[in-house]
Structure formats: C-alpha cells, structure tokens
C-alpha positions as CSV (number, residue, x, y, z in Angstrom):
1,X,44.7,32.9,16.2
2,X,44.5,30.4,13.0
3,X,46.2,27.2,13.6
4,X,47.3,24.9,10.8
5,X,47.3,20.9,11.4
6,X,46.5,17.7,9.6
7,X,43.9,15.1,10.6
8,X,43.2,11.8,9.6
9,X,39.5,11.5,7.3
10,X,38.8,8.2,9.6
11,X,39.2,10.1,12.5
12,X,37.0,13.3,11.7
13,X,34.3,10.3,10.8
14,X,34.2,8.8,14.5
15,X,31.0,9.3,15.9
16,X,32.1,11.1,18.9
17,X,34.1,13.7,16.8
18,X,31.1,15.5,15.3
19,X,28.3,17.7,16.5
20,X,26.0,19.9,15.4
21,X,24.0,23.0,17.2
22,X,21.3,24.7,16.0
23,X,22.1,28.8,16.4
24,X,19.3,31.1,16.3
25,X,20.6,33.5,13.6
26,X,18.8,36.4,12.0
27,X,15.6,34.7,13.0
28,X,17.0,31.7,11.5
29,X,17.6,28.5,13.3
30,X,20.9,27.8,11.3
31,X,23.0,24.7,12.0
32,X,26.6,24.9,13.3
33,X,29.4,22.1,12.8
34,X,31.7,21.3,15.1
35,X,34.6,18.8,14.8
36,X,36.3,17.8,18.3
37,X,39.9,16.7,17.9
38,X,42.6,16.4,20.9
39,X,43.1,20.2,21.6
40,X,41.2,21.4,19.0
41,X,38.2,22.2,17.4
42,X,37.3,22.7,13.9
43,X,33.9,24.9,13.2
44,X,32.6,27.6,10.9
45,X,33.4,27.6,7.2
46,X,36.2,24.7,7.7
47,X,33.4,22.4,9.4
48,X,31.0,23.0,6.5
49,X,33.5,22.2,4.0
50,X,34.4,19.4,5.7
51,X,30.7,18.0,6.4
52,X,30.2,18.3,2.8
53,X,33.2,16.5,1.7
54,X,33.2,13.8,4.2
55,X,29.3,13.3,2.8
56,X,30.7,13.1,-1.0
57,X,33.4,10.6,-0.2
58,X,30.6,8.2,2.2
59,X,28.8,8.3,-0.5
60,X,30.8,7.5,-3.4
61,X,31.5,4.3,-2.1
C-alpha cells in the first residue's frame, strides 16, 4: 500500500528520527535508510532521496 503525507524538514532532522542498517546485498554490505515518524516509516528510494536532500540543505547553510 503507498501512503501519501507531509512532514516537517525539522522533524525528519531529529536525531531520534533516522537510522541506518547495513543489509548484506549481493555480497554487498549496502546501507538502508530509515525515517521513523508517528505511524510511519519512510525507507527505500524515498529515504535516499531524502538523506541526500536533507545533507544539501545542512550544508548550504
């Protein structure tokens, strides 16, 4: 099932919001984002892209 819902950017940066795992893959340890919100979490592709993006706007400050 795909779920659509917005989320603040400051809370997706709390510290308790993200973790990674590393996933042995194809004999490749390959990290895996998660994003824990209430009810819901945010991994795969959509925690990639957002990893990357909340990186580019921490550091164009």
């Amino acid at each position: 099932m795909v779920k659509v819902f917005d989320v603040a950017l400051s809370e997706l940066m709390h510290d308790d919001a993200f973790r990674e795992e590393r996933w042995d893959m194809w004999a490749d340890d390959v990290p895996v984002h998660f994003y824990e919100q209430p009810g819901e979490t945010v991994w795969g592709a959509t925690a990639r892209i957002l990893t990357a993006f909340l990186a580019h706007v921490v550091e164009g400050r």
